[in-house]
N, CA, C and O atoms as CSV, one atom per row, in Angstrom:
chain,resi,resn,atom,element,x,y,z
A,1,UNK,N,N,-13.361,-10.735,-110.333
A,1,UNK,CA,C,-11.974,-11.144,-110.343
A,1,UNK,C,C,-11.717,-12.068,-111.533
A,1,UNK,O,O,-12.494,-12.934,-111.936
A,2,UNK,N,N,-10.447,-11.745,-112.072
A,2,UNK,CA,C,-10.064,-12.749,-113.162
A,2,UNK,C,C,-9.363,-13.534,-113.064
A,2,UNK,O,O,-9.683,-14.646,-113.485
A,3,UNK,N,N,-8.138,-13.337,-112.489
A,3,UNK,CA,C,-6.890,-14.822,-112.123
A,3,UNK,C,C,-6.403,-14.491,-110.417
A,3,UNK,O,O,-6.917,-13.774,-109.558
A,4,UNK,N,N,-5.760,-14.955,-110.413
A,4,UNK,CA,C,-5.311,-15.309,-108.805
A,4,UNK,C,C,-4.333,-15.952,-108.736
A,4,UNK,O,O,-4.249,-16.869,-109.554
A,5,UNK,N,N,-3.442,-15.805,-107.972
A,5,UNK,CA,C,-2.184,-16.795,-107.431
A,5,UNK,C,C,-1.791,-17.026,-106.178
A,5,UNK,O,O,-1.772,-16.353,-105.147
A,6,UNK,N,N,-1.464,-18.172,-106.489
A,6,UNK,CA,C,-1.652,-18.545,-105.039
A,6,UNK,C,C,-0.288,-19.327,-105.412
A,6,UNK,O,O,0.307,-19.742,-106.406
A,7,UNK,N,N,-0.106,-19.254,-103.477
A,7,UNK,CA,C,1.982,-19.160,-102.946
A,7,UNK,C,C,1.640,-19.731,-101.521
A,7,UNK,O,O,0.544,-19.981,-101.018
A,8,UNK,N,N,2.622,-19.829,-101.139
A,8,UNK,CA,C,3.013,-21.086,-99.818
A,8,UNK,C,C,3.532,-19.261,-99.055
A,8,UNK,O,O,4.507,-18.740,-99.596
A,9,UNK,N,N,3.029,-18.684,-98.202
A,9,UNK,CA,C,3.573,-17.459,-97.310
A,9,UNK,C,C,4.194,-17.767,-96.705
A,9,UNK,O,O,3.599,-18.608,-96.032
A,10,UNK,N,N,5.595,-17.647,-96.238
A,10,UNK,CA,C,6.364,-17.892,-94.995
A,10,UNK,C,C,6.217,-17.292,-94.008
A,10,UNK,O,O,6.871,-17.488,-92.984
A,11,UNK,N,N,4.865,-16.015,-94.221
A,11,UNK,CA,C,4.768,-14.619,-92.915
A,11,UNK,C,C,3.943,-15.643,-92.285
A,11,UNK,O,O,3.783,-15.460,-91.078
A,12,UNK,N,N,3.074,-17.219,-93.044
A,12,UNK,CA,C,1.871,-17.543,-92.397
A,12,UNK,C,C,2.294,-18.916,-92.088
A,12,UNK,O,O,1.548,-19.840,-92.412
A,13,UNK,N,N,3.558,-19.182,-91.419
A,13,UNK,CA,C,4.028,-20.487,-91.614
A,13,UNK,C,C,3.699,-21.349,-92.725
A,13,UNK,O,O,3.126,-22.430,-92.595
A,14,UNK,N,N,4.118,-20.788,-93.949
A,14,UNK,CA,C,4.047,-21.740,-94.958
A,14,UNK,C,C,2.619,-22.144,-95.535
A,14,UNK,O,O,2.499,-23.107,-96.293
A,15,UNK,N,N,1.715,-21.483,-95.202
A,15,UNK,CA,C,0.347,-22.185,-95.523
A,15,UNK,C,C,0.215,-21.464,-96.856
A,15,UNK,O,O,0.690,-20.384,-97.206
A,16,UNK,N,N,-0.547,-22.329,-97.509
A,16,UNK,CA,C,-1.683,-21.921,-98.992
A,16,UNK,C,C,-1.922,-20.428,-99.090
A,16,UNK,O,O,-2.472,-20.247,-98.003
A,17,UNK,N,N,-1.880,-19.375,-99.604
A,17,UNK,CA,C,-2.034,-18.189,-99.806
A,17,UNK,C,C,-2.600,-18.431,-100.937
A,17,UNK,O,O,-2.228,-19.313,-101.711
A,18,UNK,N,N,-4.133,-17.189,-101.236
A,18,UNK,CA,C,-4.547,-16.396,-102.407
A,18,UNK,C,C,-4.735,-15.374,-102.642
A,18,UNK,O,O,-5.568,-14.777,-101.959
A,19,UNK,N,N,-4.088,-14.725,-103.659
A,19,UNK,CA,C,-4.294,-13.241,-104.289
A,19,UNK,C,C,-4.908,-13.331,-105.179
A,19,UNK,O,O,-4.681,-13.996,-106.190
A,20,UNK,N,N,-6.141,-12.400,-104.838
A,20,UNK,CA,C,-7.258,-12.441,-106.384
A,20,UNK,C,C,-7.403,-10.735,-106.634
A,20,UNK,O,O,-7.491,-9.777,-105.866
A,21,UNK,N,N,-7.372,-10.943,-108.619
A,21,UNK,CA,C,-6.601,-9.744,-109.043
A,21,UNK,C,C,-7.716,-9.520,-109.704
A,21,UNK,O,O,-8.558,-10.407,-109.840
A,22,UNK,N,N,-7.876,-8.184,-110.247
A,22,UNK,CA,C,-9.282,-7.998,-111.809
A,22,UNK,C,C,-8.447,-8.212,-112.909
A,22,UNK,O,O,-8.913,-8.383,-114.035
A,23,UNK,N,N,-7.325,-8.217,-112.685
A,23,UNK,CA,C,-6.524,-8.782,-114.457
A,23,UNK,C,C,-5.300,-8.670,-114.549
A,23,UNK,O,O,-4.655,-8.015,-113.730
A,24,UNK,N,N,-4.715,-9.344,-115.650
A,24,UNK,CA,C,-3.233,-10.020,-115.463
A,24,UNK,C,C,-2.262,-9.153,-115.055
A,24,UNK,O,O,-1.248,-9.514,-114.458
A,25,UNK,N,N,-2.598,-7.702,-115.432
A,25,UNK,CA,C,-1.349,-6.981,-115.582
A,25,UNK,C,C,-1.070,-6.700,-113.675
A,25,UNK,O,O,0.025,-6.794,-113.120
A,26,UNK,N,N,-2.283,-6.382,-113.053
A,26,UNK,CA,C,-2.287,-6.216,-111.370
A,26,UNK,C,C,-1.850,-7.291,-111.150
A,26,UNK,O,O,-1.054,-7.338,-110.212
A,27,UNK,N,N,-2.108,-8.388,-111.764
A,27,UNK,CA,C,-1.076,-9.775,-110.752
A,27,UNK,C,C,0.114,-9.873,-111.077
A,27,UNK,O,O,0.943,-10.037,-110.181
A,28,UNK,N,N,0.527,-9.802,-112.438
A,28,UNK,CA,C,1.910,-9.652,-112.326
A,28,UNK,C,C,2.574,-8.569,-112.196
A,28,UNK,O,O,3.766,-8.789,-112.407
A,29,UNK,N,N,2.250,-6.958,-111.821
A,29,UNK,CA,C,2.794,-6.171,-111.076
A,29,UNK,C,C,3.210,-6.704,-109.469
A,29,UNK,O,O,4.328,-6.610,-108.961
A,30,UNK,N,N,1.807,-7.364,-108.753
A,30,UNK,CA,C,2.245,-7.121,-107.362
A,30,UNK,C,C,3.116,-8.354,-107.402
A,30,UNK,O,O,3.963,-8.467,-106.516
A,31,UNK,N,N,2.979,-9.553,-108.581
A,31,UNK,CA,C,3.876,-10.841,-107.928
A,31,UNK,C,C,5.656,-10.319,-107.899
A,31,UNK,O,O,6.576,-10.553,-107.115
A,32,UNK,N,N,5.539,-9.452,-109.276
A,32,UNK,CA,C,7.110,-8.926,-109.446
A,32,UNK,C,C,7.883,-8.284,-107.811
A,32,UNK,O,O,8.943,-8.686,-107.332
A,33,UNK,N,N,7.166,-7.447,-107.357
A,33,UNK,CA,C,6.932,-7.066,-106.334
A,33,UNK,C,C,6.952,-7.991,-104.595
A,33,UNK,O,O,7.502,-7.586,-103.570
A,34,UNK,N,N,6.394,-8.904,-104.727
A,34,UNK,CA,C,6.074,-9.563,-103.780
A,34,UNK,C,C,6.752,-10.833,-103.405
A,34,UNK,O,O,6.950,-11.296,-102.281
A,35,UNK,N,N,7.148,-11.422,-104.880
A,35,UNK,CA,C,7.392,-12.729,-104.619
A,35,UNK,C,C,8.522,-12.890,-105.268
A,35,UNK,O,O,8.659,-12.388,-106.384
A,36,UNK,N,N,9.661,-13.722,-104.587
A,36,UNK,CA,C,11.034,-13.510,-104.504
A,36,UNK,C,C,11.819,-14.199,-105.817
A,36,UNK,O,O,12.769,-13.644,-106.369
A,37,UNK,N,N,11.290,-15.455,-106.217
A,37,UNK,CA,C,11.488,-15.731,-107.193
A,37,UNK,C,C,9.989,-16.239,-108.609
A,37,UNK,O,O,9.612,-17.334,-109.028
A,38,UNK,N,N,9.495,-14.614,-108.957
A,38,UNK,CA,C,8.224,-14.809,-109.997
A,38,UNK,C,C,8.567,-15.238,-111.055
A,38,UNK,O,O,9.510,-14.883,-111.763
A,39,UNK,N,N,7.781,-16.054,-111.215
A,39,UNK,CA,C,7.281,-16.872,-112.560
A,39,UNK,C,C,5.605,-16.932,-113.197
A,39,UNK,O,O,4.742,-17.545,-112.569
A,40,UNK,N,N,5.284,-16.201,-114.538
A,40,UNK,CA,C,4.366,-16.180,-114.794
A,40,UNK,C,C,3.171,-17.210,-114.829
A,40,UNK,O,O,1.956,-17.039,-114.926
A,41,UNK,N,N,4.089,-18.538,-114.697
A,41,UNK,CA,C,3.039,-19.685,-114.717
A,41,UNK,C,C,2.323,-19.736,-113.018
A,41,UNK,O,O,1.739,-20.763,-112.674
A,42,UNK,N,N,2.410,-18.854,-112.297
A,42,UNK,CA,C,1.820,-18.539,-111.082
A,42,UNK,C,C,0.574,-18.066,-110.989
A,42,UNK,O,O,-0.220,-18.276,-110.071
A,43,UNK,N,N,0.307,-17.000,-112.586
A,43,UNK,CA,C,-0.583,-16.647,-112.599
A,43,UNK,C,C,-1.781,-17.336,-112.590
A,43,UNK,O,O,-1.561,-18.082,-113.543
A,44,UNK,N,N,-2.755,-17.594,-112.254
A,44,UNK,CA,C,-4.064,-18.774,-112.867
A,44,UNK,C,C,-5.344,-17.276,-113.139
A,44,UNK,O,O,-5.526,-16.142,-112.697
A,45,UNK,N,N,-6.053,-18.360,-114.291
A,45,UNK,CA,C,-7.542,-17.930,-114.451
A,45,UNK,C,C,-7.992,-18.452,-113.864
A,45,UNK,O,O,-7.510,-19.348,-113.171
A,46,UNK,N,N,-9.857,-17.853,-113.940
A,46,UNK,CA,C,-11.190,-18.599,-113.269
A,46,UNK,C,C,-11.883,-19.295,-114.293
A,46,UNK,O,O,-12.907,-19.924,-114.028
C-alpha cells in the first residue's frame, strides 16, 4: 500500500476511518466517489 485516507464515517458514528490504496490515482477515484466534500490534501503517504 502507498497512501491512505482517512475520514470521520457517519455510517460508524463518526469514528476514525482508513482507506488504504496501492496508489494515488485508486484513492482519489474512490474519494471523488465516496466522500461528499473531496479534497486532495486527504490523500496521505507511508
Amino acid at each position: 500500500m502507498e497512501c491512505y485516507i482517512e475520514y470521520l464515517d457517519c455510517k460508524n458514528q463518526f469514528k476514525k476511518t482508513k482507506e488504504e490504496f496501492a496508489n494515488y490515482e485508486v484513492a482519489y477515484n474512490w474519494m471523488i466517489k465516496n466522500i461528499e466534500k473531496p479534497n486532495v490534501d486527504f490523500i496521505k503517504y507511508y
